[in-house]
Backbone atoms as SQL, in Angstrom:
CREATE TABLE atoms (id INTEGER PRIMARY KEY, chain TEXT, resi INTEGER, resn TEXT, atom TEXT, x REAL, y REAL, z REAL);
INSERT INTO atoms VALUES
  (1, 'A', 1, 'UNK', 'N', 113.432, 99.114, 114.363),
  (2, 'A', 1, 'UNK', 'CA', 114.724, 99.742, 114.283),
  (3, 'A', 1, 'UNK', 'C', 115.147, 99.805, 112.823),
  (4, 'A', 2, 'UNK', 'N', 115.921, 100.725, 112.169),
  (5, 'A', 2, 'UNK', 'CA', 115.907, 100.643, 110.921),
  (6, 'A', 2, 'UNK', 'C', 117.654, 100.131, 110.488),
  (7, 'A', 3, 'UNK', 'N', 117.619, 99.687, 109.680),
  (8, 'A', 3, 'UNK', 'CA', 119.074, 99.448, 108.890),
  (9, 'A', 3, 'UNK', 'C', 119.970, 100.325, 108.512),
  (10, 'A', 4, 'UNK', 'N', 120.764, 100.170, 109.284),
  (11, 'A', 4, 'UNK', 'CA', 122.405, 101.325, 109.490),
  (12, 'A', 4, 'UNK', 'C', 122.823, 101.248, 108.009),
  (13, 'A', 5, 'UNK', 'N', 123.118, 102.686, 107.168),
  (14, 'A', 5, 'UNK', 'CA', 123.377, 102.667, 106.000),
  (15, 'A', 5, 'UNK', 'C', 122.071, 102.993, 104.995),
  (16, 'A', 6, 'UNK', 'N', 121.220, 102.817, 105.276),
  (17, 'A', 6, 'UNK', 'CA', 119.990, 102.773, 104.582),
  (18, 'A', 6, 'UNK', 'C', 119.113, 104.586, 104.712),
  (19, 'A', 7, 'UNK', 'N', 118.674, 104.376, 103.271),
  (20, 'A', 7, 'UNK', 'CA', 118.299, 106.633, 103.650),
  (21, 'A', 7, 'UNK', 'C', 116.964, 105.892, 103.258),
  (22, 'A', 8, 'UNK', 'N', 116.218, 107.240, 103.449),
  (23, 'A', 8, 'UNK', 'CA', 115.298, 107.079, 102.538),
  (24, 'A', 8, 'UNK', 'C', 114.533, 107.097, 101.391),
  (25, 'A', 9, 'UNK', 'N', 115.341, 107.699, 100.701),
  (26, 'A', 9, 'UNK', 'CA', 115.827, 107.457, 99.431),
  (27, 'A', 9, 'UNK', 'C', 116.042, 106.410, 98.614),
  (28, 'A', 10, 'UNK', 'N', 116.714, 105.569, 99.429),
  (29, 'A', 10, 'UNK', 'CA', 117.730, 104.117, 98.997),
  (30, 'A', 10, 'UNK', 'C', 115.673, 103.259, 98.763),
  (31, 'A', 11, 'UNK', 'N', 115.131, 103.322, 100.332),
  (32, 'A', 11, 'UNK', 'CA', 113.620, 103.008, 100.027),
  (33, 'A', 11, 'UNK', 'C', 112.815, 103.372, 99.337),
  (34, 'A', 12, 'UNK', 'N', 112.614, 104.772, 98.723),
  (35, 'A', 12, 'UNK', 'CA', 111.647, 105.091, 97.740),
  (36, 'A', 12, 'UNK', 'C', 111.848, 104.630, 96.535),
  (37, 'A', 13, 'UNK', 'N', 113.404, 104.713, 96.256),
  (38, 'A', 13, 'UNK', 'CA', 114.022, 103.566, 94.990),
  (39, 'A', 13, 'UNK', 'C', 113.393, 102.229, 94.882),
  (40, 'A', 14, 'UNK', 'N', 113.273, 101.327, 96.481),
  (41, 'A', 14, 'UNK', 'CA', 112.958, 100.040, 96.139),
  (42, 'A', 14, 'UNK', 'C', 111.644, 100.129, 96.555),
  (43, 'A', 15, 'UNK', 'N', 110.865, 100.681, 96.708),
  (44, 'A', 15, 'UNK', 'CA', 109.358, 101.140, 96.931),
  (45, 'A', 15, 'UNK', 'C', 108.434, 101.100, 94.888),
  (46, 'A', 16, 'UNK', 'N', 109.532, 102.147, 94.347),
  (47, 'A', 16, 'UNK', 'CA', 109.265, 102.319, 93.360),
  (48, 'A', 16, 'UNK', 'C', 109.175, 101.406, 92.376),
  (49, 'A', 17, 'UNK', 'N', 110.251, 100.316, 92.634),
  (50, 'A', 17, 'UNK', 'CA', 110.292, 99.245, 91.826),
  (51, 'A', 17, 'UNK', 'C', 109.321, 98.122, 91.717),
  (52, 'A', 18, 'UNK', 'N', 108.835, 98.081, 92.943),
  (53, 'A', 18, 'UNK', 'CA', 107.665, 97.551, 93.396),
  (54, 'A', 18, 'UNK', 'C', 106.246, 97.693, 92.625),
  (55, 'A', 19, 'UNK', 'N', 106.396, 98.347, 92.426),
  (56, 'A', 19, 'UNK', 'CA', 104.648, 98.714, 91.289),
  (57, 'A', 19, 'UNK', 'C', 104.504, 98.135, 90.739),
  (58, 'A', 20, 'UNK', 'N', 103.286, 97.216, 90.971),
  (59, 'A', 20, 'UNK', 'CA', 102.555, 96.339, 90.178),
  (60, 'A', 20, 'UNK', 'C', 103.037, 94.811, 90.404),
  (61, 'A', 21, 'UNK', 'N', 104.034, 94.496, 91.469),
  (62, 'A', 21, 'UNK', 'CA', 104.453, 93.579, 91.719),
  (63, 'A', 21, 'UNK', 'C', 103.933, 93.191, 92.815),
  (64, 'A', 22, 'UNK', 'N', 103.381, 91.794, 92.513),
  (65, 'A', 22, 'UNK', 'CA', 102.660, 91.308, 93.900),
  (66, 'A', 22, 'UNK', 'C', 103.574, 90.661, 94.868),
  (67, 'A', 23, 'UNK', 'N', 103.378, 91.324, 95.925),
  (68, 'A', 23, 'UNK', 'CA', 103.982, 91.112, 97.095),
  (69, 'A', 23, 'UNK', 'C', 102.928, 90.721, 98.562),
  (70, 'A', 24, 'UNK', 'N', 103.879, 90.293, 99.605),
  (71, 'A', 24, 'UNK', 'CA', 103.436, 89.776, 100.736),
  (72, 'A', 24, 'UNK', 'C', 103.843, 90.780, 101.242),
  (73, 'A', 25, 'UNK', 'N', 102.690, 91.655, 102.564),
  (74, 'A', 25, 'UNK', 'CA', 103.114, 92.841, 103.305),
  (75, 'A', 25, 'UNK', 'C', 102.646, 92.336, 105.176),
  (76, 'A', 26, 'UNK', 'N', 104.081, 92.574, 105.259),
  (77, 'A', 26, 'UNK', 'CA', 104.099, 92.393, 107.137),
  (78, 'A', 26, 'UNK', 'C', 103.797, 93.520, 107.490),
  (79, 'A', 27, 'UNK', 'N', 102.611, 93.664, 108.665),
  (80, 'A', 27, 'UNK', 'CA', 102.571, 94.743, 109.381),
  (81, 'A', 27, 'UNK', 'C', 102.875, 94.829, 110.639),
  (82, 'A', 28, 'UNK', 'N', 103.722, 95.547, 111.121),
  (83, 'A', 28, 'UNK', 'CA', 103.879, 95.372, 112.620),
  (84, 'A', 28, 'UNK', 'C', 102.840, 96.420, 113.641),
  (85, 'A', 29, 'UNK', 'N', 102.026, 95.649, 114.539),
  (86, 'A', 29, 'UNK', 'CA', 101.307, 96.006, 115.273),
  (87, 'A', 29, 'UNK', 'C', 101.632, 96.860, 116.346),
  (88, 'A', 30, 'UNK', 'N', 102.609, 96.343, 117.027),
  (89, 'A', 30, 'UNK', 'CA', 103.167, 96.257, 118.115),
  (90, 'A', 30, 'UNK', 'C', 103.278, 95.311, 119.022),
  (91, 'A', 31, 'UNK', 'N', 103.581, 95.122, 120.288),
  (92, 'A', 31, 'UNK', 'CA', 103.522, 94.445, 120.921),
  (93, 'A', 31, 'UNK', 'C', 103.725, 92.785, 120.515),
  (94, 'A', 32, 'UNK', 'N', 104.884, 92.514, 119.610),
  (95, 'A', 32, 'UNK', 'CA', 104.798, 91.436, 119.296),
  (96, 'A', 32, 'UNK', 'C', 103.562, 90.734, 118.247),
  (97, 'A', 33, 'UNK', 'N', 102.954, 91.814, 117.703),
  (98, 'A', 33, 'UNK', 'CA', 101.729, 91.271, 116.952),
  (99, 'A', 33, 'UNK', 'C', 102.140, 91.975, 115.267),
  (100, 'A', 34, 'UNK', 'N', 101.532, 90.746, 114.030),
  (101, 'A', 34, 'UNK', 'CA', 101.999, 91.906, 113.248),
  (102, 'A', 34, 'UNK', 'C', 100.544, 91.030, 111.841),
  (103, 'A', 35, 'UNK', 'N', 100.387, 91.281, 111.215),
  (104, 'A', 35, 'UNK', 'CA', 99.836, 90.993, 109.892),
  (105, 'A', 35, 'UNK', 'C', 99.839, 90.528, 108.475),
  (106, 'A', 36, 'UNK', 'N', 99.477, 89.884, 107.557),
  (107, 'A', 36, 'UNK', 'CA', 100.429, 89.202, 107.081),
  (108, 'A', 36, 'UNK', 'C', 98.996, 89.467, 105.784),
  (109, 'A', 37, 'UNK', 'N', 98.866, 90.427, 104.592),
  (110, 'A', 37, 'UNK', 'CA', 98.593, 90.918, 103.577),
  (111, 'A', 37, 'UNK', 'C', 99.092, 90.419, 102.245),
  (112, 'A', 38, 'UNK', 'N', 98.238, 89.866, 101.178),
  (113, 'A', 38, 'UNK', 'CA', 99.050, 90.134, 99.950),
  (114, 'A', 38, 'UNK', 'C', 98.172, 91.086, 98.980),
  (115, 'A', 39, 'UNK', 'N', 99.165, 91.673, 98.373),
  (116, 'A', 39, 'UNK', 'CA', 98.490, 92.921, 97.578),
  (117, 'A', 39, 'UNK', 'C', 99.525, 93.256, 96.414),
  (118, 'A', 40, 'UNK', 'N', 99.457, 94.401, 95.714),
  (119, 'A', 40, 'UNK', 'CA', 100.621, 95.583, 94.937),
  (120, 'A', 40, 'UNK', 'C', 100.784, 96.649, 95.615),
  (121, 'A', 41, 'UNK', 'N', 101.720, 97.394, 95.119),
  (122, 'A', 41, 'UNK', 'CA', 101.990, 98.596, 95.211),
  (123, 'A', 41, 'UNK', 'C', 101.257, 99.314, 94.243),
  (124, 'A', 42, 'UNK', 'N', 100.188, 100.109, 94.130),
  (125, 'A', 42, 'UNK', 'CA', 99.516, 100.945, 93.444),
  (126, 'A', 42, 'UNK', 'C', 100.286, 101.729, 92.850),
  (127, 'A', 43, 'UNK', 'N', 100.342, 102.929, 93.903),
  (128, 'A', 43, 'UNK', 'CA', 100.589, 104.038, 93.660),
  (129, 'A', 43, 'UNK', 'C', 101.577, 105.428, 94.428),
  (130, 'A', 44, 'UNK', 'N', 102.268, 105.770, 94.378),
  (131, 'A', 44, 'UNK', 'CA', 103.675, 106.379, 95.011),
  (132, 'A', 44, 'UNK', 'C', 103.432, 107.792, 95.048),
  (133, 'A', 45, 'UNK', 'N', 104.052, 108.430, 95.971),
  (134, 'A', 45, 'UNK', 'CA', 103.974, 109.583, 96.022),
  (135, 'A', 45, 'UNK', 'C', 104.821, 110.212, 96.472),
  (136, 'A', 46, 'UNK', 'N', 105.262, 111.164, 97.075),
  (137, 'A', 46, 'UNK', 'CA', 106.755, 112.035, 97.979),
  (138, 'A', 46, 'UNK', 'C', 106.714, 111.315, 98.645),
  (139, 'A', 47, 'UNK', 'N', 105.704, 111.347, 99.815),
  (140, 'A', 47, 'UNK', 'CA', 105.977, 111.106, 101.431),
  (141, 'A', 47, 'UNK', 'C', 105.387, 109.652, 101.606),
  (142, 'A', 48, 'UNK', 'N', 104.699, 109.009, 100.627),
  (143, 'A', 48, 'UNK', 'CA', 103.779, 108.226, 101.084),
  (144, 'A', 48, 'UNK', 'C', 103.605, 107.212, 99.970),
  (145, 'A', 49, 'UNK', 'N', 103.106, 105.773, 100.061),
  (146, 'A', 49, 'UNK', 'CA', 102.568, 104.787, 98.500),
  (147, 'A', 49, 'UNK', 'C', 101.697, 104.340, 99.420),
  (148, 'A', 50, 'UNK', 'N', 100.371, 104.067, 98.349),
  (149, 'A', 50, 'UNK', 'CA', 99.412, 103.352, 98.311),
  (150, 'A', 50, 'UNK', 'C', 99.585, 101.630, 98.223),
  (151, 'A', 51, 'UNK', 'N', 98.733, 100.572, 98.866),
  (152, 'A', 51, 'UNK', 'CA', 99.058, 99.459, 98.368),
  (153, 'A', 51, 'UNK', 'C', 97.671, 98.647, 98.302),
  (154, 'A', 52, 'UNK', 'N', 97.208, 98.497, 97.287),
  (155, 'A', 52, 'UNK', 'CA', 95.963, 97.744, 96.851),
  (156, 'A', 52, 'UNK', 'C', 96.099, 95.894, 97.598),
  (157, 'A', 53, 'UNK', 'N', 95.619, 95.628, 98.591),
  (158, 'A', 53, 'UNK', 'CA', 94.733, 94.341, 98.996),
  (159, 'A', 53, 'UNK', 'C', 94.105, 93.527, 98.104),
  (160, 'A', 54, 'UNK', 'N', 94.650, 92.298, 98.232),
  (161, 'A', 54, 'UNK', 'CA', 93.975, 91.304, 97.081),
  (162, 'A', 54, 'UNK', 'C', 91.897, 91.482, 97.553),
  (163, 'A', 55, 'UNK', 'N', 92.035, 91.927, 98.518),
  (164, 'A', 55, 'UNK', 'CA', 90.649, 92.354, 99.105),
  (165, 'A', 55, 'UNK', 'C', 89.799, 93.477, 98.671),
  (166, 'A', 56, 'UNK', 'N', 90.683, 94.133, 98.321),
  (167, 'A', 56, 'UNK', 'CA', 90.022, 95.353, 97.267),
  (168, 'A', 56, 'UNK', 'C', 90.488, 96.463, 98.495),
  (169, 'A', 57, 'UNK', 'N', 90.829, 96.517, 99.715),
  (170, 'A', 57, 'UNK', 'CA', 91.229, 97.441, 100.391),
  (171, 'A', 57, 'UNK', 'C', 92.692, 98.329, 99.613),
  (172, 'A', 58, 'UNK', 'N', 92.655, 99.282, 100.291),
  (173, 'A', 58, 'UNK', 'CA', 93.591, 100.068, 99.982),
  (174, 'A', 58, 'UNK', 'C', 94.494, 100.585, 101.369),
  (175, 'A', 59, 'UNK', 'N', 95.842, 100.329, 101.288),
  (176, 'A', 59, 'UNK', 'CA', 96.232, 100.566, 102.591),
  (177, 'A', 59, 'UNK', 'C', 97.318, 101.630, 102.301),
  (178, 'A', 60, 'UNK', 'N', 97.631, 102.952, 102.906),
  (179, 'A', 60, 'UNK', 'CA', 98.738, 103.736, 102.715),
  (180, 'A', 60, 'UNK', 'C', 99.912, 104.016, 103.840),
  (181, 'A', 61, 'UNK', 'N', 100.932, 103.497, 103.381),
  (182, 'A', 61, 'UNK', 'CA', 101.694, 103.805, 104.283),
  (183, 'A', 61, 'UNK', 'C', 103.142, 104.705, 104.086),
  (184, 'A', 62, 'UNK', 'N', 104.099, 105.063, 104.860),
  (185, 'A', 62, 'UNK', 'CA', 104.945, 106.361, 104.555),
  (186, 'A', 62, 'UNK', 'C', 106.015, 105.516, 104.144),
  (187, 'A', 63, 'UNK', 'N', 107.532, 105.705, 103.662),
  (188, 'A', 63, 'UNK', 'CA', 108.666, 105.624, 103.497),
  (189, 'A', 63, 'UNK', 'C', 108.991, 105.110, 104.841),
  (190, 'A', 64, 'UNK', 'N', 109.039, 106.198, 105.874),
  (191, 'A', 64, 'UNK', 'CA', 109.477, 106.135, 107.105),
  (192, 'A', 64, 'UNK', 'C', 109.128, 104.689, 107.504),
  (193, 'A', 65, 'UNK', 'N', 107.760, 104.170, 107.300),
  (194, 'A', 65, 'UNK', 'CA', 107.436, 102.647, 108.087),
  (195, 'A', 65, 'UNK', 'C', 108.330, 101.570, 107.371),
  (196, 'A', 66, 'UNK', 'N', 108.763, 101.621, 106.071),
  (197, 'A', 66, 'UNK', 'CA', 109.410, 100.646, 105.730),
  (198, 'A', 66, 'UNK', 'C', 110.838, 100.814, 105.950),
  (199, 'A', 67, 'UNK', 'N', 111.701, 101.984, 106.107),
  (200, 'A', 67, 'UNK', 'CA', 112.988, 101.671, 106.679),
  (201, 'A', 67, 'UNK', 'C', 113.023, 101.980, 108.556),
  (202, 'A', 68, 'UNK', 'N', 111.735, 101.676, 108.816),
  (203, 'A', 68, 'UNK', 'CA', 112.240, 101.082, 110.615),
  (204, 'A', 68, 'UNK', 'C', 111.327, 99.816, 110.719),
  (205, 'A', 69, 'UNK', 'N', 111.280, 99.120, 109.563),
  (206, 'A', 69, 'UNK', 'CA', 110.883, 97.613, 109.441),
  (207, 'A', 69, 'UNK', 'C', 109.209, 97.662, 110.315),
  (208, 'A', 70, 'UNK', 'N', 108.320, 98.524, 110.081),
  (209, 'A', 70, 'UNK', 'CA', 107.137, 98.380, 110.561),
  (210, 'A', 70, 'UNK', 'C', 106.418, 97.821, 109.649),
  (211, 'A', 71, 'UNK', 'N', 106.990, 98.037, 108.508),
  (212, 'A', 71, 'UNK', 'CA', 106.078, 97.694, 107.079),
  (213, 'A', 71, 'UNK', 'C', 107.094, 96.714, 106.322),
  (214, 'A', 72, 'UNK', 'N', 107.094, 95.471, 106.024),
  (215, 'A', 72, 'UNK', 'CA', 108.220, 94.474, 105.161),
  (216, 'A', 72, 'UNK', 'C', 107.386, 93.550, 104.011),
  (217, 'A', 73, 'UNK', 'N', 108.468, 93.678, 103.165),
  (218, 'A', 73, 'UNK', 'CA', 107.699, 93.417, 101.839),
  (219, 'A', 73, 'UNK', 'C', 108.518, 91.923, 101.687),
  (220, 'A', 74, 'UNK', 'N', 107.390, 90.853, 101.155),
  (221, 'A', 74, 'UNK', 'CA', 108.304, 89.696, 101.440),
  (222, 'A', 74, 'UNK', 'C', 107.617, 89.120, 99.889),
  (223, 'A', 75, 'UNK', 'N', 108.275, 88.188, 99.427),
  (224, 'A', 75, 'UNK', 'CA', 108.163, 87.323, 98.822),
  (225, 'A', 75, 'UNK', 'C', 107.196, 86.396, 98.258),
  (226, 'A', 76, 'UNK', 'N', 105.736, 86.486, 97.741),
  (227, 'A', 76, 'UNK', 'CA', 104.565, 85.883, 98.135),
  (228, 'A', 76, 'UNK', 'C', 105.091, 84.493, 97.647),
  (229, 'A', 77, 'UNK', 'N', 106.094, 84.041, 97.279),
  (230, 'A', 77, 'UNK', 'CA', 106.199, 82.930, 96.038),
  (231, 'A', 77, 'UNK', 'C', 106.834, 81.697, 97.127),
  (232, 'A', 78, 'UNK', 'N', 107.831, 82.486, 98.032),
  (233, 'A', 78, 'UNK', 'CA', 108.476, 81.995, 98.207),
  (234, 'A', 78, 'UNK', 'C', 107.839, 81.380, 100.219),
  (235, 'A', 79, 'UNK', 'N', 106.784, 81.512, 100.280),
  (236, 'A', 79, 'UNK', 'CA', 106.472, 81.595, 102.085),
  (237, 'A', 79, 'UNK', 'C', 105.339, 80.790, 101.803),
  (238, 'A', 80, 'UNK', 'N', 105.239, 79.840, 100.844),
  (239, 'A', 80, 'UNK', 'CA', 104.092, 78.866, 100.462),
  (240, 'A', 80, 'UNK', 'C', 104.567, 77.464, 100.755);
């Protein structure tokens, strides 16, 4: 569900800021299942950012997944 008040816009702003900052990425699966990644933000685009895996994977996901909380960017510093 996404956060009342929030565009997407307001996210590509804090998407953007993100580059090159290592972060912890939740993925939600569904069904109560979700994933738990640390990586950067690569690389940004209109519709879409890239996010480099301390694994060397590359994962892309839209704007849209992070303001209906499918995609959450957390804190790597602080969940240790």
């Amino acid at each position: 569900m996404r956060e009342i008040g929030r565009t997407i816009e307001w996210v590509k702003q804090r998407v953007a800021g993100l580059v090159g900052v290592p972060v912890l990425i939740k993925i939600s699966s569904g069904r109560g299942k979700s994933e738990l990644h640390r990586g950067e933000v690569g690389a940004i685009y209109p519709a879409v950012f890239s996010v480099t895996l301390d694994t060397g994977e590359q994962k892309t996901f839209s704007y849209a997944d992070v303001h209906t909380r499918n995609v959450m960017f957390l804190d790597p510093d602080k969940t240790k």
